[in-house]
PyMOL Python script that loads the backbone (N, CA, C, O; Angstrom):
from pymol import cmd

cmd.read_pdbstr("""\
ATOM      1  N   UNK A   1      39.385  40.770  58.306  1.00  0.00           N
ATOM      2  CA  UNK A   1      38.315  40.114  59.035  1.00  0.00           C
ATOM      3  C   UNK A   1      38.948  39.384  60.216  1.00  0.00           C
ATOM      4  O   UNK A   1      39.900  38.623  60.043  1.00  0.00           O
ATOM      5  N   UNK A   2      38.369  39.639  61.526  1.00  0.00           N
ATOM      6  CA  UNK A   2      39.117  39.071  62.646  1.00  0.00           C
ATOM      7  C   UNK A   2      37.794  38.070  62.929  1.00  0.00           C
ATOM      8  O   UNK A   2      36.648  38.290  63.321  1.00  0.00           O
ATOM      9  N   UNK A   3      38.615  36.716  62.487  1.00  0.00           N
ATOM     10  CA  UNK A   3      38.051  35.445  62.696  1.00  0.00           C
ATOM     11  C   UNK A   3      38.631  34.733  63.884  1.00  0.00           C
ATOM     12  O   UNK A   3      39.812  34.436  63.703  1.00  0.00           O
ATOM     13  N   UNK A   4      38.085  34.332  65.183  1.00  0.00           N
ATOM     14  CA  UNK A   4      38.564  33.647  66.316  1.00  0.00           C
ATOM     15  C   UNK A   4      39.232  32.542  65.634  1.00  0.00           C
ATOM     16  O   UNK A   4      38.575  31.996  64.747  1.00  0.00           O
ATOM     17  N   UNK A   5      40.206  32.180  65.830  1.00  0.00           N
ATOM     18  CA  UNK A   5      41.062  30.848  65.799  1.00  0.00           C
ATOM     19  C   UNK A   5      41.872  30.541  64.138  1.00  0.00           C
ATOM     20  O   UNK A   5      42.411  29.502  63.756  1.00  0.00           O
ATOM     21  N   UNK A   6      41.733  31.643  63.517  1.00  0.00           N
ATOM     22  CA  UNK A   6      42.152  31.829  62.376  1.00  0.00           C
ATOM     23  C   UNK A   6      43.019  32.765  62.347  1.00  0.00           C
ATOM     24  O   UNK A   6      44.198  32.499  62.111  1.00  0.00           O
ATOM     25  N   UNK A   7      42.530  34.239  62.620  1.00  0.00           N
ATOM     26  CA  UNK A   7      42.797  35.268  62.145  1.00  0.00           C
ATOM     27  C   UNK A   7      43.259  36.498  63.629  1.00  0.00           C
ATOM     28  O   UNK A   7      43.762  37.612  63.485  1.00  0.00           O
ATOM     29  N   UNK A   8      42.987  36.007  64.596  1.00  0.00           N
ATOM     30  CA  UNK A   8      42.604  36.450  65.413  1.00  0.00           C
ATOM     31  C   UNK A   8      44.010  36.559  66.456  1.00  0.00           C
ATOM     32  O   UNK A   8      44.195  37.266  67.446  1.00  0.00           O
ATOM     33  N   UNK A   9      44.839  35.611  65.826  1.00  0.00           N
ATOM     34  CA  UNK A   9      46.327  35.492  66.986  1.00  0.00           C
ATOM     35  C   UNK A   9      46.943  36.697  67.086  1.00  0.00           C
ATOM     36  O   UNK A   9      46.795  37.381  66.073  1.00  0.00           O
ATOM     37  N   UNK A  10      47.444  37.088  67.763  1.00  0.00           N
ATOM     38  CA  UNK A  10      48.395  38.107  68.435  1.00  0.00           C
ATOM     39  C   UNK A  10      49.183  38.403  67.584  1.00  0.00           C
ATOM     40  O   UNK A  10      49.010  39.375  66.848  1.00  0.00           O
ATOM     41  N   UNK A  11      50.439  37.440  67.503  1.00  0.00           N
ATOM     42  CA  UNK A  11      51.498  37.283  66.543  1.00  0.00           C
ATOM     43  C   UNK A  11      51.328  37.672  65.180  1.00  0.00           C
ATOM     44  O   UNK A  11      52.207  38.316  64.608  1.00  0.00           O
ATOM     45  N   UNK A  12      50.011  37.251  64.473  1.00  0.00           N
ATOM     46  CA  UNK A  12      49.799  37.406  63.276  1.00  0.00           C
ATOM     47  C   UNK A  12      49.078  38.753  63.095  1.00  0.00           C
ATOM     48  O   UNK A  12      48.695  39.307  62.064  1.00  0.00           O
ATOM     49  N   UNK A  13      49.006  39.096  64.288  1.00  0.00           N
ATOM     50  CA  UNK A  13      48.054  41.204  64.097  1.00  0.00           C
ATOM     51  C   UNK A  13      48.691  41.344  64.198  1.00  0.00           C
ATOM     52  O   UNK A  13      48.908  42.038  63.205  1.00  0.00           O
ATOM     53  N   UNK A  14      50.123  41.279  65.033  1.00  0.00           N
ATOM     54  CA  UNK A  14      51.193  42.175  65.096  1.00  0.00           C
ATOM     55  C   UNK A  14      52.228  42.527  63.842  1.00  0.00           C
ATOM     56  O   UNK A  14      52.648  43.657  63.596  1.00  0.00           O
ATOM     57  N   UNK A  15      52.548  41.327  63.107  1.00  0.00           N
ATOM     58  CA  UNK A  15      52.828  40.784  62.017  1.00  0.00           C
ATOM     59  C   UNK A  15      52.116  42.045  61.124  1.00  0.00           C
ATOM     60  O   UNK A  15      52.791  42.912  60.570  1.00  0.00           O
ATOM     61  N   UNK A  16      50.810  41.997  61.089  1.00  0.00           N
ATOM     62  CA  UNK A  16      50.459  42.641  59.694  1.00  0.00           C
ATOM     63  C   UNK A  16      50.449  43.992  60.033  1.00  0.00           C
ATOM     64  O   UNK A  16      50.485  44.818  59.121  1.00  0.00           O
ATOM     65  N   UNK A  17      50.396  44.448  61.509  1.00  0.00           N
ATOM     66  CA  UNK A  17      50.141  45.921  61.684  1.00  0.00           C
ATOM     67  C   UNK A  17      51.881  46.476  61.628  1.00  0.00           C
ATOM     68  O   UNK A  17      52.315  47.625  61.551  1.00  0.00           O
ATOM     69  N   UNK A  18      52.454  45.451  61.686  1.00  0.00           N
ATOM     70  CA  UNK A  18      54.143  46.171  61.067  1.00  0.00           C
ATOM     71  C   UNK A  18      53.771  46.408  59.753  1.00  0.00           C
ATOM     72  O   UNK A  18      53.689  47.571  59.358  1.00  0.00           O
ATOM     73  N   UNK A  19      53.569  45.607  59.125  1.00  0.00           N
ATOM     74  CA  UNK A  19      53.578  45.492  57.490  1.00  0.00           C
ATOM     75  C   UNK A  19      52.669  46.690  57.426  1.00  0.00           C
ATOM     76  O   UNK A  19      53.047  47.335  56.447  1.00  0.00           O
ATOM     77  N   UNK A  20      52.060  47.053  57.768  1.00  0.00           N
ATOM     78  CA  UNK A  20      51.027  48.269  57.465  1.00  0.00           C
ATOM     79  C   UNK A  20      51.762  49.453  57.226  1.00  0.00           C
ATOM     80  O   UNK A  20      51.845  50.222  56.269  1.00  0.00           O
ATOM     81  N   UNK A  21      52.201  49.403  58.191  1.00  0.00           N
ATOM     82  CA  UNK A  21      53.232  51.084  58.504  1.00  0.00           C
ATOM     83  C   UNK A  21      54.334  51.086  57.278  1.00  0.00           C
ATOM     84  O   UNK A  21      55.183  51.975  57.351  1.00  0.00           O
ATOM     85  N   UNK A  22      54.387  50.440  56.476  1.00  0.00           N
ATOM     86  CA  UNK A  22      55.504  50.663  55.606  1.00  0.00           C
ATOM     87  C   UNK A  22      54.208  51.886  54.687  1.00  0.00           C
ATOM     88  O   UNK A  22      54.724  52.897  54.212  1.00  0.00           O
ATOM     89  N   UNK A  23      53.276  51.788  54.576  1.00  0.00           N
ATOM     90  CA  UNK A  23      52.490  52.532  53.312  1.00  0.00           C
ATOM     91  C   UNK A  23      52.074  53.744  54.375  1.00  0.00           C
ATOM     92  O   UNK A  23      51.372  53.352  55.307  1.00  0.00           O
ATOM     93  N   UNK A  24      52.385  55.065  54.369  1.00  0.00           N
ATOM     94  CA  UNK A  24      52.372  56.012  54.791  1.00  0.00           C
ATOM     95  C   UNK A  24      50.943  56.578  54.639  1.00  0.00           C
ATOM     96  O   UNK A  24      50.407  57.214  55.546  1.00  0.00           O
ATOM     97  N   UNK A  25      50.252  56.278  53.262  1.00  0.00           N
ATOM     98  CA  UNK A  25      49.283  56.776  52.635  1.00  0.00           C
ATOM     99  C   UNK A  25      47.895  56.310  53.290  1.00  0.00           C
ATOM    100  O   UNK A  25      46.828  56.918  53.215  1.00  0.00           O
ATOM    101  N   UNK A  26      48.152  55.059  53.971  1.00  0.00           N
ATOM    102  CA  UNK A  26      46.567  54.953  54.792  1.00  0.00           C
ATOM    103  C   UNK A  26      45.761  55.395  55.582  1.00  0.00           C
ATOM    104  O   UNK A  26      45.919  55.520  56.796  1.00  0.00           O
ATOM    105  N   UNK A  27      44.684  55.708  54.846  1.00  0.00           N
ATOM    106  CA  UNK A  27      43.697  56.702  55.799  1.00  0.00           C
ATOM    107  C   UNK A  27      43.576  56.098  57.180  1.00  0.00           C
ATOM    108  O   UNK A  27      43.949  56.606  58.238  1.00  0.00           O
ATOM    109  N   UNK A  28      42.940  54.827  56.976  1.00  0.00           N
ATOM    110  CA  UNK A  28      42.108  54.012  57.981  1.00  0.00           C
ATOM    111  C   UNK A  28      42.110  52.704  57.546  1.00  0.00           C
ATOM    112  O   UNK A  28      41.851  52.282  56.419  1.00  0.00           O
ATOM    113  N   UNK A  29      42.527  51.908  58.861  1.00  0.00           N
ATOM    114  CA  UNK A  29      41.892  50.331  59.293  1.00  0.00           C
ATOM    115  C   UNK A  29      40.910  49.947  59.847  1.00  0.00           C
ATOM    116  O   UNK A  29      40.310  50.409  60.818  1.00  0.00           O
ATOM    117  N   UNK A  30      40.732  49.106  59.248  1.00  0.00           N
ATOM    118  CA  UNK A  30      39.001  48.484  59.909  1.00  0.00           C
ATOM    119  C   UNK A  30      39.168  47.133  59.872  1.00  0.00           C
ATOM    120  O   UNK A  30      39.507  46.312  59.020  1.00  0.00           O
ATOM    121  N   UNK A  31      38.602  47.105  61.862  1.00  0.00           N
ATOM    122  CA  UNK A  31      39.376  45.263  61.959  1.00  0.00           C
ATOM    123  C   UNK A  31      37.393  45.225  62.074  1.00  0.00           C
ATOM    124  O   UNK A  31      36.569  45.841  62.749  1.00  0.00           O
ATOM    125  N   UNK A  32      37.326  44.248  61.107  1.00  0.00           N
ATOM    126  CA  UNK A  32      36.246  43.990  60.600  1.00  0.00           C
ATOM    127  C   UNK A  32      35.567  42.351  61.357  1.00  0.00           C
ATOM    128  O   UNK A  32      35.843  41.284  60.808  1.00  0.00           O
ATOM    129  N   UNK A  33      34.828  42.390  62.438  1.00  0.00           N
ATOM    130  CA  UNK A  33      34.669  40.888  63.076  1.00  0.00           C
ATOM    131  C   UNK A  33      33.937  40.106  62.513  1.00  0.00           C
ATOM    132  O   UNK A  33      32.938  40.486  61.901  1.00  0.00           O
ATOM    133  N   UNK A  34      34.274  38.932  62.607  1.00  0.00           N
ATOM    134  CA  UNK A  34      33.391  37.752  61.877  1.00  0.00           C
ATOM    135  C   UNK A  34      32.321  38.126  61.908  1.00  0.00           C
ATOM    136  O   UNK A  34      32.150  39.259  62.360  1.00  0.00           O
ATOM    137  N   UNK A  35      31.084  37.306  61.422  1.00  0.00           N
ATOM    138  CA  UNK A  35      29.793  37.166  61.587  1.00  0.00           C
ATOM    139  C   UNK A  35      29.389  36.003  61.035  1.00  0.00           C
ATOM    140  O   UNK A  35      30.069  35.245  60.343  1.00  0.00           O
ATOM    141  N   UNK A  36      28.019  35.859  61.430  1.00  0.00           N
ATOM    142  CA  UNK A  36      27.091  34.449  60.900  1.00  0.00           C
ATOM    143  C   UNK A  36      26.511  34.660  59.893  1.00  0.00           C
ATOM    144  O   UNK A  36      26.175  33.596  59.375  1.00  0.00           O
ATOM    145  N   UNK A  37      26.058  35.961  59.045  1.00  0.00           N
ATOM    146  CA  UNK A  37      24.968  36.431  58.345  1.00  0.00           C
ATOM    147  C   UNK A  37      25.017  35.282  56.770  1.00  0.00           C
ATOM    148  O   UNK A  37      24.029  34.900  56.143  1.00  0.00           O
ATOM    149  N   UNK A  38      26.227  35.012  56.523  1.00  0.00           N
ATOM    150  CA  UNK A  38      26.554  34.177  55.431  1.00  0.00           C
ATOM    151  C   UNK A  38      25.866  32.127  55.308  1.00  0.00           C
ATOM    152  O   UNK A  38      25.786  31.362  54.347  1.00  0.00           O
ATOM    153  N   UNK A  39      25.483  31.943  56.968  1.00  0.00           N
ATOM    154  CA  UNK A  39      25.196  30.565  56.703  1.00  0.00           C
ATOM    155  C   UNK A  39      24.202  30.237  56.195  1.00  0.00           C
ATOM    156  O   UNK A  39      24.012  29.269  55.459  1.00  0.00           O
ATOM    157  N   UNK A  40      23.199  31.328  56.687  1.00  0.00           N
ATOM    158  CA  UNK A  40      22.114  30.566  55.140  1.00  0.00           C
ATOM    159  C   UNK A  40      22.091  30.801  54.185  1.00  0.00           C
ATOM    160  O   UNK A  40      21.203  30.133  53.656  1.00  0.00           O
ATOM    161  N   UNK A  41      22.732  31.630  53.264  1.00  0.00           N
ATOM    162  CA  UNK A  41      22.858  31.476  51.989  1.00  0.00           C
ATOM    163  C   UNK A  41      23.605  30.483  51.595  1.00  0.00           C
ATOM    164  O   UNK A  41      23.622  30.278  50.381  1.00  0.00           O
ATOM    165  N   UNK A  42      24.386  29.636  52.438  1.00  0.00           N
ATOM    166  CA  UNK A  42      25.249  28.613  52.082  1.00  0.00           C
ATOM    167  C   UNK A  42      24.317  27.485  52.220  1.00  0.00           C
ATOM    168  O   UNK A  42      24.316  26.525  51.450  1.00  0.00           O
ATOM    169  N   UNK A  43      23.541  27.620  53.200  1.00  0.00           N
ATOM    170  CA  UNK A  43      21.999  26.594  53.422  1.00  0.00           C
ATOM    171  C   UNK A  43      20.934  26.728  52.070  1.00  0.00           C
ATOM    172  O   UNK A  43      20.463  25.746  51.496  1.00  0.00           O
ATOM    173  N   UNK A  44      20.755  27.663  51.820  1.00  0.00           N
ATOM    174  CA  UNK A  44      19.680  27.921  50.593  1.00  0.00           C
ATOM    175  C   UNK A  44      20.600  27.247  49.444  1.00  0.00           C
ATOM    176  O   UNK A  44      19.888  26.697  48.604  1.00  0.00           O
ATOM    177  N   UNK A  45      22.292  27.112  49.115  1.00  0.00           N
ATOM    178  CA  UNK A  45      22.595  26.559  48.299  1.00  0.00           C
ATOM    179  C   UNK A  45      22.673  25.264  48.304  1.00  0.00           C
ATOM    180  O   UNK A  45      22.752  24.670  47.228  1.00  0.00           O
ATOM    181  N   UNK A  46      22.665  24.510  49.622  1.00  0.00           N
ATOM    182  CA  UNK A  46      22.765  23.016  49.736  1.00  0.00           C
ATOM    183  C   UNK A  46      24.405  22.959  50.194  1.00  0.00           C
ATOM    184  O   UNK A  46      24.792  21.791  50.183  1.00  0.00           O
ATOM    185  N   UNK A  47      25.188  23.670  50.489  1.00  0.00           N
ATOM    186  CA  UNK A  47      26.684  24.042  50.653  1.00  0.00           C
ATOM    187  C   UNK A  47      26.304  24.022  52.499  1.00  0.00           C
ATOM    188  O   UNK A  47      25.400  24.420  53.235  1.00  0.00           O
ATOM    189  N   UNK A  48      27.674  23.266  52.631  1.00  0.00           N
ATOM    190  CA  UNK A  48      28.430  23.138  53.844  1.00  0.00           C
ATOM    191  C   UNK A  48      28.971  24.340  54.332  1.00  0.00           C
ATOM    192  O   UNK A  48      29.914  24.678  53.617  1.00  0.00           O
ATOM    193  N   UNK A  49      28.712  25.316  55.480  1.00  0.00           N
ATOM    194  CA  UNK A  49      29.204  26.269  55.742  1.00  0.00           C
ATOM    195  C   UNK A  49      30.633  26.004  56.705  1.00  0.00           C
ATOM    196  O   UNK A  49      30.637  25.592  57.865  1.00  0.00           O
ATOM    197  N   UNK A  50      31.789  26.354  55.897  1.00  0.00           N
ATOM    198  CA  UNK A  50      32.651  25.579  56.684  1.00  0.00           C
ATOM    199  C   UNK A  50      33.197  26.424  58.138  1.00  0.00           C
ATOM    200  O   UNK A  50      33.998  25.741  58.777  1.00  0.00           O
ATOM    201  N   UNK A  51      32.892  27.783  58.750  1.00  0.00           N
ATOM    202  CA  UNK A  51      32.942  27.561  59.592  1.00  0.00           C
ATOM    203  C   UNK A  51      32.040  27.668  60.395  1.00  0.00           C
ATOM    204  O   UNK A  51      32.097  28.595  61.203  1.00  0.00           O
ATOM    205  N   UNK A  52      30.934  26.749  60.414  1.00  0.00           N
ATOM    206  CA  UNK A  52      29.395  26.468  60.951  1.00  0.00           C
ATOM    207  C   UNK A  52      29.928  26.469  62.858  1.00  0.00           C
ATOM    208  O   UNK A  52      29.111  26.640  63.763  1.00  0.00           O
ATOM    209  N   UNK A  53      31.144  26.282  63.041  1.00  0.00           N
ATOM    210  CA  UNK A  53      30.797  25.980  64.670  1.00  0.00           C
ATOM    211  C   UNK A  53      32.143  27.407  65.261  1.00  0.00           C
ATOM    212  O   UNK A  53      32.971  27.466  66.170  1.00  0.00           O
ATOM    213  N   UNK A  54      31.840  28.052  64.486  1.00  0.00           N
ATOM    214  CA  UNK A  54      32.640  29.136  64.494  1.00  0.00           C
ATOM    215  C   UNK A  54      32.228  30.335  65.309  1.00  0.00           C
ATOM    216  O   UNK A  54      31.500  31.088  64.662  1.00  0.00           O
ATOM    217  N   UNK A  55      32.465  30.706  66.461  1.00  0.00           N
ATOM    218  CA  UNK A  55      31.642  31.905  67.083  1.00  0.00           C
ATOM    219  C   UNK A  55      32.262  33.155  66.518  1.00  0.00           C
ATOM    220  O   UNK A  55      33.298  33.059  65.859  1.00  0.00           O
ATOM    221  N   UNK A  56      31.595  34.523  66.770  1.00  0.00           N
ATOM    222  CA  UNK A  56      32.453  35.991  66.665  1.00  0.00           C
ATOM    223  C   UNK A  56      32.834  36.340  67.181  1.00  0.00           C
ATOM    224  O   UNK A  56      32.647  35.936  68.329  1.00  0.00           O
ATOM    225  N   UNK A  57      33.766  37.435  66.988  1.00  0.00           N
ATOM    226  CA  UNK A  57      34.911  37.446  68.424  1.00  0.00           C
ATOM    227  C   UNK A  57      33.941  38.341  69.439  1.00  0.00           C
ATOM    228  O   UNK A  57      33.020  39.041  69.017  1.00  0.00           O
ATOM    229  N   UNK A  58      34.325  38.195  70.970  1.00  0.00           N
ATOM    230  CA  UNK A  58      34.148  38.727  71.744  1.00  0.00           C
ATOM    231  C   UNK A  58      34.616  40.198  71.661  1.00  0.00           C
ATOM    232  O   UNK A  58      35.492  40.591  70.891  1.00  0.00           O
ATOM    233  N   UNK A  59      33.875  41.033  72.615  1.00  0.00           N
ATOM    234  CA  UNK A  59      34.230  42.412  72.846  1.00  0.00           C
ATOM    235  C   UNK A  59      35.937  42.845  73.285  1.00  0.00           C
ATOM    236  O   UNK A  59      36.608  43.788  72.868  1.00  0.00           O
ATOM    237  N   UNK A  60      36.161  42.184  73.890  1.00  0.00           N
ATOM    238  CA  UNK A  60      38.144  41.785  74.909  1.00  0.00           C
ATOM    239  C   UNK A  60      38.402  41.540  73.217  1.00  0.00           C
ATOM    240  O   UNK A  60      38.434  42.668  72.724  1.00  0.00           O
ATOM    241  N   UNK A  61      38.552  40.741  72.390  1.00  0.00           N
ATOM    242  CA  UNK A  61      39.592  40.276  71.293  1.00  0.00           C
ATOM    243  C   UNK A  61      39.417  41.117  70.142  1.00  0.00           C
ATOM    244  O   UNK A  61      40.088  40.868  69.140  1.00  0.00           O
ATOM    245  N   UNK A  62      38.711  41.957  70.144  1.00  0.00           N
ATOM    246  CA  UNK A  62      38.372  43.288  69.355  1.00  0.00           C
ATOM    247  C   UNK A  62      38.930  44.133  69.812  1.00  0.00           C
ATOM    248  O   UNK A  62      39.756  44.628  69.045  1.00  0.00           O
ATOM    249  N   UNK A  63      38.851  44.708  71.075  1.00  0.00           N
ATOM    250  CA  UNK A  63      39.832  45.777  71.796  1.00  0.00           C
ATOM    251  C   UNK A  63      41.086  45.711  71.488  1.00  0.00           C
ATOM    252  O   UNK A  63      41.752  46.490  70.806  1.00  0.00           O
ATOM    253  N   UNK A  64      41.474  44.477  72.164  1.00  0.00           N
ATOM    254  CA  UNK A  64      43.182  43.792  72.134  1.00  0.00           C
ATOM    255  C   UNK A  64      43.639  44.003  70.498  1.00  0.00           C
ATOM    256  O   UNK A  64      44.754  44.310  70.075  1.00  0.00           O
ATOM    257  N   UNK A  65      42.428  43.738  69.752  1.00  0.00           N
ATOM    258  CA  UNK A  65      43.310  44.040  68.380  1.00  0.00           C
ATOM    259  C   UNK A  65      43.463  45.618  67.804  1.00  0.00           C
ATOM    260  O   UNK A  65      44.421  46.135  67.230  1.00  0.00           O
ATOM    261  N   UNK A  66      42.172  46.179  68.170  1.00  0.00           N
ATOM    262  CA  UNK A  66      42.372  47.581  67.745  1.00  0.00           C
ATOM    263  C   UNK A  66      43.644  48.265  68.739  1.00  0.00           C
ATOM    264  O   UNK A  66      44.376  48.948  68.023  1.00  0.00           O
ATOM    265  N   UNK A  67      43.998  48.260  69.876  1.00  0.00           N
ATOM    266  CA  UNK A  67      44.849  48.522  70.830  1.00  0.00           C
ATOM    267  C   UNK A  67      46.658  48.558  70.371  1.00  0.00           C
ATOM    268  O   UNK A  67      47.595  49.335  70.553  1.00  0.00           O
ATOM    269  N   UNK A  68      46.400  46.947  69.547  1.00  0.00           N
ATOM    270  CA  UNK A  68      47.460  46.178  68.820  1.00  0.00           C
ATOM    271  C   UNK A  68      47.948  47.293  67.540  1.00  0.00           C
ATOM    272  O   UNK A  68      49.032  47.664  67.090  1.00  0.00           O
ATOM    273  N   UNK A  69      46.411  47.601  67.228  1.00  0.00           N
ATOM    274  CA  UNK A  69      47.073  48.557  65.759  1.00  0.00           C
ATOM    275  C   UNK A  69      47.433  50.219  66.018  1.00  0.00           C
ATOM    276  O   UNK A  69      48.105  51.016  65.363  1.00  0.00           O
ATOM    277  N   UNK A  70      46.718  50.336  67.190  1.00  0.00           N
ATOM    278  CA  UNK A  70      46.700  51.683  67.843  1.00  0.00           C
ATOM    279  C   UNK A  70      48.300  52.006  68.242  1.00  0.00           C
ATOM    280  O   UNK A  70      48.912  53.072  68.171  1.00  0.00           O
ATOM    281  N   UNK A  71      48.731  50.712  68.676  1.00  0.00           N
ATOM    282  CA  UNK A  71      50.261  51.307  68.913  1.00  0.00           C
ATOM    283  C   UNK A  71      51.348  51.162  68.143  1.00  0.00           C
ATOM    284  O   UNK A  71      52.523  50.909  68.409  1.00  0.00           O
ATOM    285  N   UNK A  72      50.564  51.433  66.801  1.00  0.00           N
ATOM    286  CA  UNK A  72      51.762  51.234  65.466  1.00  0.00           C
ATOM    287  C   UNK A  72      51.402  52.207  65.133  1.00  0.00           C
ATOM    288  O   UNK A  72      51.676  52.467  63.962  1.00  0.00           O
ATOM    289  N   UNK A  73      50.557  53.349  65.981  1.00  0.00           N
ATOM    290  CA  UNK A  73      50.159  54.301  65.127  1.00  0.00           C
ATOM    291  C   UNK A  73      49.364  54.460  63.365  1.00  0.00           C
ATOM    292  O   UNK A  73      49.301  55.193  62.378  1.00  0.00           O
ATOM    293  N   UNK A  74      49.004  53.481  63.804  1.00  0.00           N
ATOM    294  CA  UNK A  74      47.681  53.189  62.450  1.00  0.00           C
ATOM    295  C   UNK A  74      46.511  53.917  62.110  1.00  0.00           C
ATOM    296  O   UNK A  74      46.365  54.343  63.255  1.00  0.00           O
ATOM    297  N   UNK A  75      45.919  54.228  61.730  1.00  0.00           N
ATOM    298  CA  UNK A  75      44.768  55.229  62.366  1.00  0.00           C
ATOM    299  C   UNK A  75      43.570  54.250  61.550  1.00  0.00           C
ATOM    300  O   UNK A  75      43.571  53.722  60.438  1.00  0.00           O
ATOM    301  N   UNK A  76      42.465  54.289  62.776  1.00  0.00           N
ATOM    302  CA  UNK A  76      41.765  53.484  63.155  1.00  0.00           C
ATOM    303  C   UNK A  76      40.381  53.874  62.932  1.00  0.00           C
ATOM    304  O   UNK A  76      39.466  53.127  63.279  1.00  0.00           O
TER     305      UNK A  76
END
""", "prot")
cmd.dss("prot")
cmd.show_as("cartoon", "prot")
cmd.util.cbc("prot")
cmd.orient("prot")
């Protein structure tokens, strides 16, 4: 899940899309982007949605990451 300001750093896609390539056997990655769909069920429970001021990533930080895995030869 590519979460802006969490999940979303450079360093840390690059990081895992090495680690990927060690398993030969993967069909496919799926950089999967945040969403909101979860805050009201956290509202219907009376629960604090903790990342309530959290946007989804933009179209640019989705590219940049699929791009990121594209040149580890990942298949996508």
């Amino acid at each position: 899940m590519l979460v802006p300001g969490l999940t979303d750093d450079d360093f840390l896609l690059e990081e895992l899309a090495a680690y990927l390539t060690a398993f030969p056997n993967i069909e496919k990655v799926e950089l999967l982007p945040y969403h909101t769909m979860g805050i009201s069920k956290y509202e219907q429970l009376g629960m604090e949605y903790p990342l309530n001021d959290t946007e989804p990533p933009g179209k640019e930080s989705l590219t940049r990451a699929r791009e990121l895995f594209a040149s580890y030869k990942l298949p996508l």
